[in-house]
N, C-alpha and C positions, 0 to 999 in steps of 0.2 A: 065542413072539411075543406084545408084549405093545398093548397097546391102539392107542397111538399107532401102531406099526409098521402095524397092521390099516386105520386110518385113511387115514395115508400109501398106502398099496397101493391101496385103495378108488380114492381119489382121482385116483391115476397111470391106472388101469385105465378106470374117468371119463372122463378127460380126453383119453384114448385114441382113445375109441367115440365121441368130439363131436367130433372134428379135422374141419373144414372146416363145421361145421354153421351157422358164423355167414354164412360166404360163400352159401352156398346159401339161405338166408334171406333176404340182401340182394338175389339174383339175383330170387328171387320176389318181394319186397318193391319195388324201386325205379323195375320199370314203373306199377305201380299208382301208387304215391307221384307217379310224375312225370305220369302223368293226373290224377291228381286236381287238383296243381299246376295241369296247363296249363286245367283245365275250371273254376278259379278264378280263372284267368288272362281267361276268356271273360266270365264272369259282372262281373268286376270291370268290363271294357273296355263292355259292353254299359251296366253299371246308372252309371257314370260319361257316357258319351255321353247317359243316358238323361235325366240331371240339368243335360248343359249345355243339349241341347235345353229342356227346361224354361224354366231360365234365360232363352235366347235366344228365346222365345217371350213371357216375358215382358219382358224388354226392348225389344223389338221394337212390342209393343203399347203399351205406356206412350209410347212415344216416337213413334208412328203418332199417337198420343190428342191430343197434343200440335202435330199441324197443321193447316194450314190448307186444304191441297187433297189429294186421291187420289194423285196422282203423288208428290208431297212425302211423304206417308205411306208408300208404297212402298220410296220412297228410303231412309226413317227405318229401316224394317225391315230392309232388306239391309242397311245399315251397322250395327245392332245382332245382325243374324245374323253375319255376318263378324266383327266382335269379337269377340263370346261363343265363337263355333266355332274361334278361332283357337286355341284352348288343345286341341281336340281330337285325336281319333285321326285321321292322315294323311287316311283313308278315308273317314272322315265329314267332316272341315272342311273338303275338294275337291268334297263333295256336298251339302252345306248349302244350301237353300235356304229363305225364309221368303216367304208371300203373304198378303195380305189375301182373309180370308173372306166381310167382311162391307162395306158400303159407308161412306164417311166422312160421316157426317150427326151435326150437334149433338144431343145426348141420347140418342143410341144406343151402345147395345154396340158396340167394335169389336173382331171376334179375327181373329189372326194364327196361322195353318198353321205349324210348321217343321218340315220332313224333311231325313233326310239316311240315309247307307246306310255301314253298319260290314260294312268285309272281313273274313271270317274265314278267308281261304285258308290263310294259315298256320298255322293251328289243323285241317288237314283229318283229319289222323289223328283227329282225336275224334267224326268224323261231321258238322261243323261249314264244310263245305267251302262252303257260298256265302255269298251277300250276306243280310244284316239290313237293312229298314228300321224307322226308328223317323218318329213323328210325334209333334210334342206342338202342343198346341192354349194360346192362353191367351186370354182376353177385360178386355177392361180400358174402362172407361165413358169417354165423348168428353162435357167440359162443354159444358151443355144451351146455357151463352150463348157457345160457341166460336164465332166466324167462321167458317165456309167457306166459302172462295170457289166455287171448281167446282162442288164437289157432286159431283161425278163421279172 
Protein backbone atom coordinates (compact mmCIF):
# COMPACT_ATOMS: atom_id res chain seq x y z
CA UNK A 1 0.00 0.00 0.00
CA UNK A 2 1.43 2.98 -0.93
CA UNK A 3 0.80 6.53 0.61
CA UNK A 4 -1.99 7.83 -1.17
CA UNK A 5 -3.94 4.57 -0.79
CA UNK A 6 -3.30 4.98 3.24
CA UNK A 7 -4.53 8.65 2.85
CA UNK A 8 -7.64 7.68 0.90
CA UNK A 9 -8.62 4.83 3.69
CA UNK A 10 -7.76 7.42 6.60
CA UNK A 11 -10.22 9.59 5.15
CA UNK A 12 -13.22 7.10 4.14
CA UNK A 13 -12.85 5.54 7.80
CA UNK A 14 -13.25 9.88 8.87
CA UNK A 15 -15.81 10.39 7.17
CA UNK A 16 -17.45 7.40 8.59
CA UNK A 17 -17.29 8.06 12.46
CA UNK A 18 -18.81 11.97 11.49
CA UNK A 19 -21.78 10.74 9.63
CA UNK A 20 -24.62 12.78 11.15
CA UNK A 21 -22.40 14.87 13.29
CA UNK A 22 -23.33 18.07 11.49
CA UNK A 23 -27.17 17.45 12.17
CA UNK A 24 -26.65 16.98 15.77
CA UNK A 25 -24.75 20.27 15.94
CA UNK A 26 -27.60 22.13 14.23
CA UNK A 27 -30.13 20.32 16.71
CA UNK A 28 -28.02 21.82 19.57
CA UNK A 29 -27.14 24.88 17.73
CA UNK A 30 -30.60 26.44 16.41
CA UNK A 31 -32.53 26.67 19.77
CA UNK A 32 -29.91 28.89 21.10
CA UNK A 33 -29.42 30.87 17.71
CA UNK A 34 -33.13 31.38 17.51
CA UNK A 35 -33.23 32.88 21.31
CA UNK A 36 -30.72 34.77 20.91
CA UNK A 37 -32.55 36.01 17.63
CA UNK A 38 -35.92 36.44 19.26
CA UNK A 39 -33.97 38.41 22.71
CA UNK A 40 -32.71 40.88 19.85
CA UNK A 41 -35.88 40.96 18.53
CA UNK A 42 -37.03 42.36 22.27
CA UNK A 43 -34.06 44.68 22.73
CA UNK A 44 -34.66 46.21 19.16
CA UNK A 45 -38.57 46.68 19.74
CA UNK A 46 -37.98 48.18 23.32
CA UNK A 47 -34.74 50.81 22.42
CA UNK A 48 -36.91 51.76 19.04
CA UNK A 49 -40.21 52.53 20.97
CA UNK A 50 -37.82 54.11 23.52
CA UNK A 51 -36.52 56.67 20.76
CA UNK A 52 -40.05 57.53 19.31
CA UNK A 53 -41.18 58.35 22.80
CA UNK A 54 -38.38 60.74 23.05
CA UNK A 55 -39.15 62.12 19.80
CA UNK A 56 -42.87 62.49 20.90
CA UNK A 57 -42.02 64.16 23.98
CA UNK A 58 -40.28 66.34 22.31
CA UNK A 59 -42.46 67.44 19.76
CA UNK A 60 -45.13 67.56 21.99
CA UNK A 61 -43.28 70.23 24.12
CA UNK A 62 -42.11 72.47 21.38
CA UNK A 63 -45.56 72.71 20.09
CA UNK A 64 -47.35 73.06 23.79
CA UNK A 65 -44.35 76.09 24.12
CA UNK A 66 -46.02 77.53 21.14
CA UNK A 67 -49.48 78.43 22.73
CA UNK A 68 -51.48 80.36 23.93
CA UNK A 69 -53.79 78.71 26.64
CA UNK A 70 -53.48 75.18 28.91
CA UNK A 71 -56.18 73.55 26.96
CA UNK A 72 -54.55 74.45 23.52
CA UNK A 73 -51.31 73.18 24.72
CA UNK A 74 -52.82 69.84 25.69
CA UNK A 75 -54.37 69.67 22.34
CA UNK A 76 -50.90 70.38 20.80
CA UNK A 77 -49.53 67.47 22.68
CA UNK A 78 -51.90 64.71 21.92
CA UNK A 79 -51.71 65.65 18.16
CA UNK A 80 -47.84 65.53 18.25
CA UNK A 81 -48.01 62.23 20.49
CA UNK A 82 -50.45 60.61 17.94
CA UNK A 83 -48.24 61.37 15.03
CA UNK A 84 -44.93 60.45 16.41
CA UNK A 85 -46.46 57.15 17.94
CA UNK A 86 -48.10 56.27 14.73
CA UNK A 87 -45.11 54.76 13.30
CA UNK A 88 -44.86 52.63 16.40
CA UNK A 89 -45.27 48.96 17.80
CA UNK A 90 -49.32 48.27 17.69
CA UNK A 91 -48.97 48.06 21.45
CA UNK A 92 -47.53 51.18 22.36
CA UNK A 93 -49.20 53.58 19.56
CA UNK A 94 -52.80 52.22 21.19
CA UNK A 95 -51.30 53.16 24.56
CA UNK A 96 -49.64 56.34 23.94
CA UNK A 97 -50.37 59.01 25.76
CA UNK A 98 -48.68 62.57 26.46
CA UNK A 99 -49.57 65.24 29.70
CA UNK A 100 -48.49 68.35 30.62
CA UNK A 101 -46.29 68.42 33.81
CA UNK A 102 -45.82 71.53 34.38
CA UNK A 103 -48.34 74.83 34.05
CA UNK A 104 -48.45 77.15 30.82
CA UNK A 105 -46.84 80.51 32.20
CA UNK A 106 -44.54 83.00 29.92
CA UNK A 107 -40.81 82.38 30.98
CA UNK A 108 -41.19 79.10 32.39
CA UNK A 109 -40.08 75.60 31.56
CA UNK A 110 -42.84 73.64 30.22
CA UNK A 111 -42.32 69.59 30.15
CA UNK A 112 -44.43 67.14 28.69
CA UNK A 113 -44.88 63.16 30.27
CA UNK A 114 -45.13 60.45 27.38
CA UNK A 115 -46.02 56.94 28.26
CA UNK A 116 -47.06 54.17 26.64
CA UNK A 117 -46.72 50.23 27.21
CA UNK A 118 -44.91 47.55 24.81
CA UNK A 119 -46.56 43.93 24.81
CA UNK A 120 -44.26 41.46 24.97
CA UNK A 121 -46.67 38.40 24.89
CA UNK A 122 -45.39 37.00 22.11
CA UNK A 123 -41.87 36.99 23.16
CA UNK A 124 -43.21 34.75 26.38
CA UNK A 125 -40.97 31.88 25.80
CA UNK A 126 -37.87 34.10 26.73
CA UNK A 127 -39.35 35.07 30.14
CA UNK A 128 -40.64 38.33 28.75
CA UNK A 129 -44.31 37.53 29.06
CA UNK A 130 -45.81 40.92 30.33
CA UNK A 131 -46.21 44.49 29.71
CA UNK A 132 -43.25 47.26 29.60
CA UNK A 133 -43.86 50.76 30.29
CA UNK A 134 -41.67 53.29 29.14
CA UNK A 135 -41.91 57.22 29.99
CA UNK A 136 -39.90 59.94 28.55
CA UNK A 137 -39.98 63.34 29.88
CA UNK A 138 -38.79 66.46 27.76
CA UNK A 139 -38.88 70.17 28.84
CA UNK A 140 -38.73 72.83 26.30
CA UNK A 141 -38.82 76.84 27.52
CA UNK A 142 -42.28 79.05 26.70
CA UNK A 143 -41.07 82.83 25.53
CA UNK A 144 -40.98 85.05 28.42
CA UNK A 145 -43.15 87.84 26.14
CA UNK A 146 -45.67 84.91 25.02
CA UNK A 147 -49.38 85.77 25.49
CA UNK A 148 -51.42 83.60 27.59
CA UNK A 149 -54.43 83.89 27.82
CA UNK A 150 -55.87 81.55 30.66
CA UNK A 151 -53.02 80.78 32.52
CA UNK A 152 -54.67 77.95 33.56
Amino acid sequence: MNLRQLLRKALIVRARSERGALALEMAVLAPILLILFMFLLACGRYFQTSSLLESAARDGARAASMSRSQADAQSRVNDAVTRTMSQAVASCAGTASGTLTTPLVAGTPLSVEVTCTIDYRDLSFLGLSGDTTITKTFTSSVDPYRGVRDGS
